[in-house]
NUTORGU-235414 format. One record per atom (N, C-alpha, C, O): residue in three letters; x, y negated, z. Coordinates in pm, whole numbers, padded with zeros to 5 digits, always signed. Layout:
N
ALAXYZ...
% end
This chain:
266
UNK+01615+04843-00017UNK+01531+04729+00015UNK+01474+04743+00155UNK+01509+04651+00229UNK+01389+04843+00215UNK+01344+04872+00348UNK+01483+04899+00424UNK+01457+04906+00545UNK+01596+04912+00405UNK+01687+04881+00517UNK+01740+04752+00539UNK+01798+04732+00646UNK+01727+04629+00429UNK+01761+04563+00438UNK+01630+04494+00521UNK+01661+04453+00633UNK+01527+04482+00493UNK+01383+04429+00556UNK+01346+04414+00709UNK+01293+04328+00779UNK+01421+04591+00733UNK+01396+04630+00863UNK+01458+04540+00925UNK+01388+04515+01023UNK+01571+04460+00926UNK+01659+04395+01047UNK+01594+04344+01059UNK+01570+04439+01134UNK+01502+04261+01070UNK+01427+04155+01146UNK+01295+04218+01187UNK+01269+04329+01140UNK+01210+04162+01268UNK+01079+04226+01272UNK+00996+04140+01163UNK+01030+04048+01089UNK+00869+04210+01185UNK+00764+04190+01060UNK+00765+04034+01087UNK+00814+03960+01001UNK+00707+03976+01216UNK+00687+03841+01236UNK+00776+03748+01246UNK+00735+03632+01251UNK+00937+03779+01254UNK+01035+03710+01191UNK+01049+03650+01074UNK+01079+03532+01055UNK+01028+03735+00993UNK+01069+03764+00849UNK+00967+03718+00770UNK+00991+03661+00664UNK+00843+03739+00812UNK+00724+03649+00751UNK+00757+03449+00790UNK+00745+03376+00692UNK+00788+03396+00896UNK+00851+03322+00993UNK+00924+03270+00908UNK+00893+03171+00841UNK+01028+03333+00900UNK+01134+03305+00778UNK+01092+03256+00637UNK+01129+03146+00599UNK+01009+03342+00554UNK+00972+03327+00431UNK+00911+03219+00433UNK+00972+03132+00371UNK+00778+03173+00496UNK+00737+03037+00474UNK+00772+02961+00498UNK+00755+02861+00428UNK+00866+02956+00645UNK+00992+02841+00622UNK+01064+02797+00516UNK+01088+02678+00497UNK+01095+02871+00458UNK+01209+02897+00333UNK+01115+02836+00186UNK+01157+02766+00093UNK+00988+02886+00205UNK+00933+02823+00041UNK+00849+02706+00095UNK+00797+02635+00009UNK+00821+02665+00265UNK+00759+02498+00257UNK+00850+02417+00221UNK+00837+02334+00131UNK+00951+02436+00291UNK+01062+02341+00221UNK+01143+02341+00116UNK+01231+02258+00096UNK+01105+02465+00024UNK+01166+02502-00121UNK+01058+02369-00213UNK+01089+02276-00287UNK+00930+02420-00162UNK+00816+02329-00240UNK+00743+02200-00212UNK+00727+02152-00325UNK+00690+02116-00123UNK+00663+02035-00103UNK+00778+01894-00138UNK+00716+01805-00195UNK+00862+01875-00125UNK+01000+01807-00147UNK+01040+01924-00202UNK+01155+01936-00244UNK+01714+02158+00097UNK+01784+02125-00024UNK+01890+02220+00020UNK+01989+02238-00050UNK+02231+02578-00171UNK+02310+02517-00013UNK+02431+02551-00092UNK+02437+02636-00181UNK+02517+02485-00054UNK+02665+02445-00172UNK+02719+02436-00022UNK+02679+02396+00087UNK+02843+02500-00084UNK+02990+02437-00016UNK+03014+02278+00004UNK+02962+02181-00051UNK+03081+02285+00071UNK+03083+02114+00109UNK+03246+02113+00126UNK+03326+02170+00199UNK+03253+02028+00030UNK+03436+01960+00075UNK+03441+01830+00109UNK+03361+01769+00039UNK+03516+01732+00209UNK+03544+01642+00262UNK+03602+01574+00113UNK+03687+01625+00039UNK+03532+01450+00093UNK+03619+01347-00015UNK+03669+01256+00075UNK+03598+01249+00175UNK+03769+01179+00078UNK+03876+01122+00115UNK+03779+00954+00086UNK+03736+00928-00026UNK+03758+00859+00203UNK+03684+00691+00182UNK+03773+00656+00204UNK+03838+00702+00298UNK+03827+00536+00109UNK+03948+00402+00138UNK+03864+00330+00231UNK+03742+00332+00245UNK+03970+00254+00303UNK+03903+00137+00361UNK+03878+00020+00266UNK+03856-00089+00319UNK+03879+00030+00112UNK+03809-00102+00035UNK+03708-00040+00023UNK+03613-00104+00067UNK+03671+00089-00030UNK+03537+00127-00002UNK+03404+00127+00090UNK+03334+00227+00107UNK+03380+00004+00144UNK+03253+00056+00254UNK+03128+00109+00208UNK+03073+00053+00113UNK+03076+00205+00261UNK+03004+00268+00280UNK+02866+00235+00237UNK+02879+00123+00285UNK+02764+00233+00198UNK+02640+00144+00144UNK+02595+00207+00296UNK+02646+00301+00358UNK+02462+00106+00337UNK+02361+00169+00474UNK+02270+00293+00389UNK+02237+00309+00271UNK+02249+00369+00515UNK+02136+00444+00485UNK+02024+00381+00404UNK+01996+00399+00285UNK+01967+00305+00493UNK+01842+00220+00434UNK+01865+00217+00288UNK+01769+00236+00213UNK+01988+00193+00239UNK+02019+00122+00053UNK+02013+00257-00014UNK+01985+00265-00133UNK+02047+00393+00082UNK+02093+00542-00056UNK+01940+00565-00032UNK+01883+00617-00128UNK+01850+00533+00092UNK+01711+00595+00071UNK+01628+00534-00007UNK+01539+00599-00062UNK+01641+00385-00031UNK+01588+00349-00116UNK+01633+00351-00248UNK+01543+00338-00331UNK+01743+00363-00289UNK+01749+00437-00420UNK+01721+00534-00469UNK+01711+00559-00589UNK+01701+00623-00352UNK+01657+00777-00432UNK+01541+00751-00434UNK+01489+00842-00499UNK+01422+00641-00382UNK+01307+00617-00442UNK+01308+00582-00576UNK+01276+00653-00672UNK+01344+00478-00576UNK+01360+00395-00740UNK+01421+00531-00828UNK+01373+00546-00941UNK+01519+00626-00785UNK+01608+00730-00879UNK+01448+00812-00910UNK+01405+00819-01025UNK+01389+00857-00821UNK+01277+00957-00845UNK+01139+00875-00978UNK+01064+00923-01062UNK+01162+00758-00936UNK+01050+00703-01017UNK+00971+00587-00983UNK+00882+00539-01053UNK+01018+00538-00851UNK+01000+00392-00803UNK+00864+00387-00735UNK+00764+00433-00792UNK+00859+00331-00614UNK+00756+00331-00520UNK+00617+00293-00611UNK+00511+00355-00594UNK+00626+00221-00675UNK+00483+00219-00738UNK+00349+00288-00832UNK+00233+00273-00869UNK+00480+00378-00836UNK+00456+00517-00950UNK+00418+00612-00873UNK+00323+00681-00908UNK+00489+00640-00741UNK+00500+00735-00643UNK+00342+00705-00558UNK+00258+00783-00511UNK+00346+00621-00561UNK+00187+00613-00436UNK+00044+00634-00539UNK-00070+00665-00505UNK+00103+00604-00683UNK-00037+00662-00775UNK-00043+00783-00769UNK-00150+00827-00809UNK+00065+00894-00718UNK+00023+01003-00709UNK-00056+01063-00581UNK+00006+01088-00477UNK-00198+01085-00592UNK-00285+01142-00421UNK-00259+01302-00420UNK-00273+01351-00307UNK-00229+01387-00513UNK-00213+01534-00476UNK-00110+01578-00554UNK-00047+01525-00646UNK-00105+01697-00494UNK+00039+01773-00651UNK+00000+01897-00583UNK-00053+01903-00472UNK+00035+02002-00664UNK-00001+02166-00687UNK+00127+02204-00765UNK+00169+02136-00859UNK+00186+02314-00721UNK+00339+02368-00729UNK+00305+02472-00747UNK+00221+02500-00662UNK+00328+02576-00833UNK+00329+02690-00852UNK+00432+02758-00899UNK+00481+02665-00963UNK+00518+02865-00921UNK+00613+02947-00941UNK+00649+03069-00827UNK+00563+03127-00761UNK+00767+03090-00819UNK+00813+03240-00747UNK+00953+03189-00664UNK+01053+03117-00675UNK+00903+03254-00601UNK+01074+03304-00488UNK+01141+03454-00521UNK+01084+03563-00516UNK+01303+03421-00564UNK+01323+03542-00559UNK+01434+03633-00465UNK+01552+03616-00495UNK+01421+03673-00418UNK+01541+03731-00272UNK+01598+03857-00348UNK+01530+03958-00325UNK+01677+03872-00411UNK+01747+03917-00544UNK+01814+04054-00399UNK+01779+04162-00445UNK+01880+04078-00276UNK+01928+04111-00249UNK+01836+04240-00175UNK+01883+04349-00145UNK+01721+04204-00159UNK+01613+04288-00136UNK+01490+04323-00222UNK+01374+04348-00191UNK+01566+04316-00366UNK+01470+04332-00492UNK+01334+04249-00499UNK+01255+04280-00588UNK+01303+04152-00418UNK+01170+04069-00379UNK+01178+04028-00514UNK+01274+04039-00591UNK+01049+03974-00537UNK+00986+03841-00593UNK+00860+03822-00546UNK+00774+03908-00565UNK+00835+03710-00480UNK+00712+03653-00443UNK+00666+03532-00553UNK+00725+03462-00634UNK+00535+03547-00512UNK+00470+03432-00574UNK+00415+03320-00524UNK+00327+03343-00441UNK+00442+03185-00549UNK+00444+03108-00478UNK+00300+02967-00483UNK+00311+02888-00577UNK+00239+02956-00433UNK+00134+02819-00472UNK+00116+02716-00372UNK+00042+02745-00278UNK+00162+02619-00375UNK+00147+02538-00268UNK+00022+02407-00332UNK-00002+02373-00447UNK-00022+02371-00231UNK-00130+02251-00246UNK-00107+02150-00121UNK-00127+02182-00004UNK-00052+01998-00175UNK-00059+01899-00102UNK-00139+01776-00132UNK-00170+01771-00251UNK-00178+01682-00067UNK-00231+01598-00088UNK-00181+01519+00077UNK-00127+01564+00178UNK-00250+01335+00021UNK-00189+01229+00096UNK-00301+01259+00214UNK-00403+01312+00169UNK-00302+01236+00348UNK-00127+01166+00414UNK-00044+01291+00443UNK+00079+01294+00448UNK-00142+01411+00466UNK-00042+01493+00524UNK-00139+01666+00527UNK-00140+01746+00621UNK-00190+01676+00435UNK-00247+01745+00423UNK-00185+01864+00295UNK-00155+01826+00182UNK-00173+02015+00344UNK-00096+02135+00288UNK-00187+02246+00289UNK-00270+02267+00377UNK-00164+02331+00162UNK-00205+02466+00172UNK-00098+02568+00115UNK-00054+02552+00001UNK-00057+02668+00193UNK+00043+02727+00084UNK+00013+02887+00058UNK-00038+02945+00153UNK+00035+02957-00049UNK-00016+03094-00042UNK+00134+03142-00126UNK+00182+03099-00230UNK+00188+03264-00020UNK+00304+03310-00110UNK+00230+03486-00071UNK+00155+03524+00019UNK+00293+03558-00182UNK+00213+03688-00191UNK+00359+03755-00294UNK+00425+03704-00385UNK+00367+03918-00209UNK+00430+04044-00271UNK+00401+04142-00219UNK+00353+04120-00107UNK+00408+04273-00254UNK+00380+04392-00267UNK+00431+04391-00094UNK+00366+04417+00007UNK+00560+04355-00111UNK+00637+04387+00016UNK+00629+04314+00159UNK+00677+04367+00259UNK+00569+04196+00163UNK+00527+04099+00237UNK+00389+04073+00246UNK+00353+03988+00328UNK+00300+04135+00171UNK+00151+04105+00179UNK+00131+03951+00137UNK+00217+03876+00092UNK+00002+03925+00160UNK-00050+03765+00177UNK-00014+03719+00304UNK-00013+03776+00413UNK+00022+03575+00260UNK+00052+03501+00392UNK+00027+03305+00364UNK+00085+03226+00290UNK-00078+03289+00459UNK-00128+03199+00361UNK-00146+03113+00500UNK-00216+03148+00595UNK-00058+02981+00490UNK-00037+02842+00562UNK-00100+02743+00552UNK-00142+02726+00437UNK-00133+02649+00640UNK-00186+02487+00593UNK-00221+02443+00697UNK-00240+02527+00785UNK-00241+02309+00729UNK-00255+02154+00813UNK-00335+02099+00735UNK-00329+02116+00614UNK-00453+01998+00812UNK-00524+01924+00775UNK-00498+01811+00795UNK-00576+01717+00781UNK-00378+01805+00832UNK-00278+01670+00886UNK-00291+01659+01044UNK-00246+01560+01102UNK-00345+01749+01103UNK-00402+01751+01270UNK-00355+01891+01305UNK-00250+01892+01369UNK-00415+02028+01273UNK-00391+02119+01296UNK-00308+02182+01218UNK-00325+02159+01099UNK-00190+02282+01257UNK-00076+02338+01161UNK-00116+02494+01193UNK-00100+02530+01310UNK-00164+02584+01103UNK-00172+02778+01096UNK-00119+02840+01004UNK-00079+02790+00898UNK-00112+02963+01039UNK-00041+03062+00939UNK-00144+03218+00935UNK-00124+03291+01033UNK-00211+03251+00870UNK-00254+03394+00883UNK-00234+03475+00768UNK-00231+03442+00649UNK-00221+03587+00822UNK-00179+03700+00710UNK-00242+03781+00760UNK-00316+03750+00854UNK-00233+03924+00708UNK-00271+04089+00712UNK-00265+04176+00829UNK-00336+04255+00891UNK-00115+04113+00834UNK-00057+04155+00964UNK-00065+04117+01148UNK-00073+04167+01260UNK-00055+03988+01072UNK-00043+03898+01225UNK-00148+03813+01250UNK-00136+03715+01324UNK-00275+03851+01183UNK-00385+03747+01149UNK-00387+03586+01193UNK-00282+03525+01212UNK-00462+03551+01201UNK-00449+03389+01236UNK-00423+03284+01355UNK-00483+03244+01456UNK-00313+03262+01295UNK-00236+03142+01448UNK-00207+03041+01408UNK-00158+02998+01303UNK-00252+02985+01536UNK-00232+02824+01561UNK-00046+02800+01576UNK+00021+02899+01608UNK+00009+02693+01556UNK+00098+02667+01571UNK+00092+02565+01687UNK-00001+02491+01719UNK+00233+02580+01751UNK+00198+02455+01882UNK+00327+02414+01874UNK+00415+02440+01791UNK+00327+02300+02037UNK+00468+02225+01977UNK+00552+02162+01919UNK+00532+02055+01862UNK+00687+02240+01931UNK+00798+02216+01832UNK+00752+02254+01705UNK+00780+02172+01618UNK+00674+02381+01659UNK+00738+02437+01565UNK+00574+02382+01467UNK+00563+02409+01348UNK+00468+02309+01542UNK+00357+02243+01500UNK+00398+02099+01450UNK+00345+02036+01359UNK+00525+02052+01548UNK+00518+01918+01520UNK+00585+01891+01379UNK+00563+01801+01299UNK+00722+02055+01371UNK+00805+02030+01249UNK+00712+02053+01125UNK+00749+02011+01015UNK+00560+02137+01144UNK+00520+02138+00965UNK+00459+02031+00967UNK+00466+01977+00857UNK+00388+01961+01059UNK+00302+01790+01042UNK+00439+01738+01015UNK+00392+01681+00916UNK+00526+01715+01012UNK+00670+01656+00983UNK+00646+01694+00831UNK+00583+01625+00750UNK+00704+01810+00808UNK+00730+01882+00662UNK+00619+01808+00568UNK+00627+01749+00461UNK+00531+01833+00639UNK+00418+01818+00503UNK+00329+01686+00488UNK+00207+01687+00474UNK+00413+01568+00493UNK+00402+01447+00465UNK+00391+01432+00364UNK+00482+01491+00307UNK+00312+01372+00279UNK+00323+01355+00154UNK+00412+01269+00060UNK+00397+01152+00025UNK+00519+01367+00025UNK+00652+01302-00025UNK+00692+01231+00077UNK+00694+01108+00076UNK+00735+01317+00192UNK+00810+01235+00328UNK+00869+01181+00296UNK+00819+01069+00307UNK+01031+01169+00223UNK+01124+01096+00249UNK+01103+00948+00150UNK+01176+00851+00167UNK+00997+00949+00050UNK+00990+00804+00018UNK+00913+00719+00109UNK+00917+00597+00096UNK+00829+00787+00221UNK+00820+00680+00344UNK+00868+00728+00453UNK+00809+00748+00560UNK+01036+00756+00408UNK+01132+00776+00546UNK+01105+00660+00620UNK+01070+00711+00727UNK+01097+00540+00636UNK+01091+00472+00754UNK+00968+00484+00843UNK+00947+00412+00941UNK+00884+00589+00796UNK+00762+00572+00881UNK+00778+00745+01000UNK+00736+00774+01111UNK+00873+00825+00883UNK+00886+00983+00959UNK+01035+00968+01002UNK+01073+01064+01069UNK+01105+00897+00986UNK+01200+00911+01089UNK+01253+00777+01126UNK+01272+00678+01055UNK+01282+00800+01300UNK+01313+00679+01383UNK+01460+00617+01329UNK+01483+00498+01311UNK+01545+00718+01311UNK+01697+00636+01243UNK+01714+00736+01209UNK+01685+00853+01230UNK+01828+00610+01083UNK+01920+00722+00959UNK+02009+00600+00935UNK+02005+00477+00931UNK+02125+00746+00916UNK+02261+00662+00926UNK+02349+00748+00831UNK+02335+00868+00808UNK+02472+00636+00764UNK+02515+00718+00662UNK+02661+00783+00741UNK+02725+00734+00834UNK+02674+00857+00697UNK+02813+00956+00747UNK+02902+00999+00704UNK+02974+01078+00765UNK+02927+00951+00562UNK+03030+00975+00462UNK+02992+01039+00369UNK+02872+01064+00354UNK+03112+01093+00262UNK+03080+01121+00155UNK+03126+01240+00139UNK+03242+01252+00178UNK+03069+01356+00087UNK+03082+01543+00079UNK+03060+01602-00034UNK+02941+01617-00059UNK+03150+01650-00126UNK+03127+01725-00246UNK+03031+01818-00227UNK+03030+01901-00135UNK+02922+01800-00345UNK+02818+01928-00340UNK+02828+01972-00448UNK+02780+01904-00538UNK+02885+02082-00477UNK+02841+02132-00617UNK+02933+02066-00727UNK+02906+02049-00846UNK+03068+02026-00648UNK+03164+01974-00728UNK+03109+01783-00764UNK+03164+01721-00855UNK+03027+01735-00699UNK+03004+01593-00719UNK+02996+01525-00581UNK+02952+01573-00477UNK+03036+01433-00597UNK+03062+01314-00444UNK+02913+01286-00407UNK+02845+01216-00482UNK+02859+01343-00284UNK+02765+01265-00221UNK+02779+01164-00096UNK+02882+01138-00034UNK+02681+01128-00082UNK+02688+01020+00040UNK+02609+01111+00134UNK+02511+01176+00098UNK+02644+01110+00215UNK+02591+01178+00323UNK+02511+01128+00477UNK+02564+01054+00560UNK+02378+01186+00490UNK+02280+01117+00578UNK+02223+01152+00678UNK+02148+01250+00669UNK+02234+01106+00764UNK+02167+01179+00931UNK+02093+01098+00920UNK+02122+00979+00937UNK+01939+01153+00878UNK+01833+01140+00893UNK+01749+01191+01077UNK+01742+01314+01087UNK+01707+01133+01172UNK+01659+01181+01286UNK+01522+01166+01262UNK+01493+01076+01182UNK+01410+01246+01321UNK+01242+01264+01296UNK+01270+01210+01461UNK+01374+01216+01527UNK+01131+01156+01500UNK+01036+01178+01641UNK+01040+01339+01679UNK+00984+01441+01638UNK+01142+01305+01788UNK+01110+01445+01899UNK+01153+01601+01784UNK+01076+01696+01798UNK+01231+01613+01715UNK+01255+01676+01638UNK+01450+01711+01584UNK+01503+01603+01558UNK+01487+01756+01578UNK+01658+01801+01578UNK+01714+01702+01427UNK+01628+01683+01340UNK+01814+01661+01411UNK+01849+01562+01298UNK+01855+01691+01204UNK+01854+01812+01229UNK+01868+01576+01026UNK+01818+01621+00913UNK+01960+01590+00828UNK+01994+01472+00830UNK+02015+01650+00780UNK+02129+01573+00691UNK+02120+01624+00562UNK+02148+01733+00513UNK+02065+01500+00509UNK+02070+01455+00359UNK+02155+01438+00228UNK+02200+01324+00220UNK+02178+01492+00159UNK+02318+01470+00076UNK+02254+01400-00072UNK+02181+01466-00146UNK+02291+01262-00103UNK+02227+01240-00196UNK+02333+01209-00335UNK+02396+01106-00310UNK+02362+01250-00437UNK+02420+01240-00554UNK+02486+01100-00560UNK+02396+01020-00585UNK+02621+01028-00545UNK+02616+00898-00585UNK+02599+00831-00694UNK+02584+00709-00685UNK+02597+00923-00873UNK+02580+00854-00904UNK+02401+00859-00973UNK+02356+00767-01042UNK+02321+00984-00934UNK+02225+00974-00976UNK+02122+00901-00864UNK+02039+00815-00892UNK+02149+00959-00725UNK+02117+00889-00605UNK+01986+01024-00602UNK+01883+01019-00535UNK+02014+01099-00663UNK+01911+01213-00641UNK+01942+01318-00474UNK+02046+01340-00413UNK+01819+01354-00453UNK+01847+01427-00336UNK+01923+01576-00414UNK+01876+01620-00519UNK+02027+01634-00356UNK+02069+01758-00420UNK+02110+01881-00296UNK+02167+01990-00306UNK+02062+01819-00197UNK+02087+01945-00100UNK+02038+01865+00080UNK+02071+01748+00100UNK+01978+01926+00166UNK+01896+01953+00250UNK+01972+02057+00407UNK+01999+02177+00420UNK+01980+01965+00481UNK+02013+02069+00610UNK+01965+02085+00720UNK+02047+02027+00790UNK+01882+02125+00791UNK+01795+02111+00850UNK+01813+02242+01041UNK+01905+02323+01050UNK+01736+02230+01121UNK+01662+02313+01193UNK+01522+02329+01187UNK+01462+02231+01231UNK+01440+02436+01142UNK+01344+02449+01133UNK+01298+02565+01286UNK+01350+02667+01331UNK+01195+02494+01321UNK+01154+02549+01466UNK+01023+02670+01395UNK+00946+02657+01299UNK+01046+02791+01501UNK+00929+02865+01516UNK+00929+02973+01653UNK+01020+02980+01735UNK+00847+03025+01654UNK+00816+03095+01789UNK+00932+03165+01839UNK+00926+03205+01955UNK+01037+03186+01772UNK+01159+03279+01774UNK+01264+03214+01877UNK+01323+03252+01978UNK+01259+03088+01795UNK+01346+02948+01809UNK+01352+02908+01702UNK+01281+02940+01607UNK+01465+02807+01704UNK+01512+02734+01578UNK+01557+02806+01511UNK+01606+02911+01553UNK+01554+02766+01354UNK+01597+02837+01219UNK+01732+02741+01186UNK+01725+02636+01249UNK+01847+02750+01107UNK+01929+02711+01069UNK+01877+02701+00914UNK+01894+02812+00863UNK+01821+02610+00824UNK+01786+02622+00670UNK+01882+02499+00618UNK+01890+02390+00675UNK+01959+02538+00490UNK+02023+02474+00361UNK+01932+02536+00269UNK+01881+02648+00262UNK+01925+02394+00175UNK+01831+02395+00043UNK+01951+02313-00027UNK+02003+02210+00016UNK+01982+02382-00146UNK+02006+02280-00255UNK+01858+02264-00370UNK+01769+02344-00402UNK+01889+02112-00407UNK+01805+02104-00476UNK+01850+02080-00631UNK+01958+02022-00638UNK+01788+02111-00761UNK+01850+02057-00867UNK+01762+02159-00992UNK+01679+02248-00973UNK+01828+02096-01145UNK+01695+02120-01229UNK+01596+01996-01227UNK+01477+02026-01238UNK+01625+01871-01216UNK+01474+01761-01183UNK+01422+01800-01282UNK+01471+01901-01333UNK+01297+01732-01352UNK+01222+01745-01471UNK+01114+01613-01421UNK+01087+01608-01302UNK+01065+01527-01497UNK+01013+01434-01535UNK+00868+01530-01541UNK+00843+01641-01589UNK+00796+01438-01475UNK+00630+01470-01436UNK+00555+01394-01378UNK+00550+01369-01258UNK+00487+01349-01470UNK+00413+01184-01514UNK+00500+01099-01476UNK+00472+01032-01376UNK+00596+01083-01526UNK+00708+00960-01462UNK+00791+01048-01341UNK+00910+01017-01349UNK+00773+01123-01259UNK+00802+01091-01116UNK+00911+01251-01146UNK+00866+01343-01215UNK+01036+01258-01087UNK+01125+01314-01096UNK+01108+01404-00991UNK+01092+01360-00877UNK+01111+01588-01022UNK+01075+01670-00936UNK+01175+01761-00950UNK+01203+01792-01065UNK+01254+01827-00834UNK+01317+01956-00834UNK+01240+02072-00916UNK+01119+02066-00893UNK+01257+02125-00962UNK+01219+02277-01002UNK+01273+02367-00979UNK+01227+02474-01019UNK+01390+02365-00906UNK+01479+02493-00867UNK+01545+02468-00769UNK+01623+02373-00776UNK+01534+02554-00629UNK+01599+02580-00526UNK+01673+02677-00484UNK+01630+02791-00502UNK+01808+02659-00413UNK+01857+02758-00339UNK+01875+02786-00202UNK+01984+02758-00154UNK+01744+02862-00094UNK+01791+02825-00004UNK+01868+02922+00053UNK+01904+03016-00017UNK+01904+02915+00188UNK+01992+03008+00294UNK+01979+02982+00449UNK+02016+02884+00515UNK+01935+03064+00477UNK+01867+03093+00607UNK+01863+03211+00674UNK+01932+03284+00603UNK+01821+03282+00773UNK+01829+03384+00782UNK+01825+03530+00720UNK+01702+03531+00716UNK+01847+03613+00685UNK+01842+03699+00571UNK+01909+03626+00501UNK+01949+03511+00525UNK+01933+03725+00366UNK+01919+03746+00213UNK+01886+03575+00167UNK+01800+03490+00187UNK+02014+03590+00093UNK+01956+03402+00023UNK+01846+03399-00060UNK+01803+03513-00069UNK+01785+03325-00120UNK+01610+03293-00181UNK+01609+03208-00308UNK+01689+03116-00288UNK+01586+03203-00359UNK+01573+03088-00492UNK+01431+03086-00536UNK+01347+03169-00572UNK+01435+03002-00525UNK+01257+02939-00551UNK+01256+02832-00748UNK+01318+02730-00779UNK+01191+02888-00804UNK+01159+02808-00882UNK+01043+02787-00932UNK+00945+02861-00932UNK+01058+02658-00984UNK+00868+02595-00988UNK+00894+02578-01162UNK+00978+02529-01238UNK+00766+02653-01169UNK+00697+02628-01313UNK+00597+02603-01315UNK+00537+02696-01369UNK+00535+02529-01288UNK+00454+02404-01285UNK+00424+02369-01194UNK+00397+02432-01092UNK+00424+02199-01225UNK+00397+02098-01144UNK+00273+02066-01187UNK+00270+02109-01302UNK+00114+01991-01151UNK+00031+01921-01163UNK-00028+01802-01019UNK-00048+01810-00898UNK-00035+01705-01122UNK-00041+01614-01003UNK-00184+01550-01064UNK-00229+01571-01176UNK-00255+01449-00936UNK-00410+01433-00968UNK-00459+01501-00984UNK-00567+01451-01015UNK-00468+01620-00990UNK-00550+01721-01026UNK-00701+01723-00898UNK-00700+01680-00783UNK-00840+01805-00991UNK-00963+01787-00852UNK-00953+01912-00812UNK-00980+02012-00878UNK-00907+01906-00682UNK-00915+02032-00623UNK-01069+02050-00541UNK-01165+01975-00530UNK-01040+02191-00490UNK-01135+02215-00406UNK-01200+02108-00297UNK-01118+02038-00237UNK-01335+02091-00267UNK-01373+02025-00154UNK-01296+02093-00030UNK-01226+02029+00049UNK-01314+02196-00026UNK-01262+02271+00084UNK-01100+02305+00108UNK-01042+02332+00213UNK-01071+02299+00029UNK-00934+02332-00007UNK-00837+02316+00102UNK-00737+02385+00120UNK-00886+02198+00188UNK-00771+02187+00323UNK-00852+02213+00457UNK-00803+02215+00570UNK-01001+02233+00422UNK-01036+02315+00530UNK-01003+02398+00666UNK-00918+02480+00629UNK-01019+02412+00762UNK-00977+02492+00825UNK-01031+02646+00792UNK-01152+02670+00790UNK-00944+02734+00770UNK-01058+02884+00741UNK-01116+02916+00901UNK-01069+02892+01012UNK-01217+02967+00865UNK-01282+03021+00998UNK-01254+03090+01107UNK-01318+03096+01212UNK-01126+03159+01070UNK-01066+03241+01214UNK-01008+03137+01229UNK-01030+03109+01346UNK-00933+03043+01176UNK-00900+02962+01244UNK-00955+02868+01340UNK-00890+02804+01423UNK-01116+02866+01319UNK-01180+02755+01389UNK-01192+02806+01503UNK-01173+02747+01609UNK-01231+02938+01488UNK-01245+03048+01604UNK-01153+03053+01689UNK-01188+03100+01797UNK-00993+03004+01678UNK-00871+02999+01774UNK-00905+02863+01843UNK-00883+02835+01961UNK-00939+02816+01788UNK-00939+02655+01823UNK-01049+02608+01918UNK-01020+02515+01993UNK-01201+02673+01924UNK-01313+02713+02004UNK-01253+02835+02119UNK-01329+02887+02200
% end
């Protein structure tokens, strides 16, 4: 396990991990084979597969009664004996807290108040994020970004269709504001999201992250992944959520800034 750990440095690899479980938890990695489009087949627009995977999840009206959700479960990196533990806290418009914790990684505990994006731990105590790699978690941690994709990204366009996991998706170049494109793979016939491709920015540079997503489960109406696979730097990761709660009263403080943080910011 410590030889496998060592390749990266401490602040990589921490870097890595919360990359890997913000986008395991808040909201996709399979082989991909080329399926063959007739020309009687055209293509549906982007606009039509994004709005179905609204209506597929549980339909915009259902979706905006929800103001918070709380995710809890584990990550497990099977190749470096890990298991972390995972808790994330979101709420609308854009407000995150996330705490993942192991023996081997310490505490490392993230969040945005929808303005400011930090990360502090044990090790590397508390930093501001700037930038690219500030603008991608105010990106990330939209509340349920992609059912108001037209407000977080400028264009999306469809690009054909790619076996995931042995089923035909439609496939989506999603672009953010000032940010690297997103490609989307959504199920044709459930219209579910089932896998995620991304660049995720941090002080290093850019990250290369695939998420598959799959496992939904019904929670108050509204259709949620519970199980991820991602792949990214290192050792692949699997994240699974055992429990979901949504509405729930959280803390007053809860999206607070903590105090060393205010202290970076003064």
């Amino acid at each position: 396990m410590t030889t496998i750990l060592n390749r990266f440095s401490n602040t990589h690899r921490r870097r890595v991990i919360f990359v890997a479980a913000t986008v395991a938890l808040g909201l996709t990695v399979l082989t991909s084979a080329i399926v063959a489009q007739t020309p009687q087949t055209p293509l549906p627009k982007a606009e039509q597969i994004l709005d179905r995977y609204v209506e597929a999840i549980g339909g915009l009206a259902a979706l905006e009664k929800i103001n918070n959700r709380v995710s809890k479960g584990t990550m497990d990196i099977a190749a470096a004996g890990i298991q972390l533990s995972v808790a994330v806290f979101q709420a609308r418009p854009g407000m995150a807290y996330s705490v993942i914790e192991s023996a081997a990684t310490g505490k490392i505990e993230t969040g945005t108040d929808g303005t400011v994006a930090w990360q502090m731990s044990a090790t590397s105590g508390p930093q501001l994020m700037e930038g690219k790699e500030k603008a991608f978690q105010l990106h990330m941690n939209v509340f349920d970004r992609l059912v108001y994709w037209r407000k977080v990204f400028k264009q999306v366009e469809t690009a054909g269709v790619e076996e995931v996991a042995g089923k035909p998706c439609y496939k989506v170049i999603a672009t953010p504001p000032d940010l690297a494109t997103q490609t989307l793979y959504f199920d044709k016939e459930s219209c579910l999201l089932v896998k995620l491709a991304l660049t995720a920015e941090s002080p290093m540079g850019t990250i290369p992250l695939e998420t598959a997503l799959s496992d939904y489960k019904s929670v108050d109406g509204i259709l949620l992944a519970h199980r991820t696979v991602i792949k990214s730097i290192g050792p692949e990761r699997v994240a699974t959520i055992e429990r979901y709660e949504q509405n729930v009263s959280l803390p007053a403080d809860r999206f607070v800034l903590p105090a060393e943080i205010r202290a970076l910011i003064k």
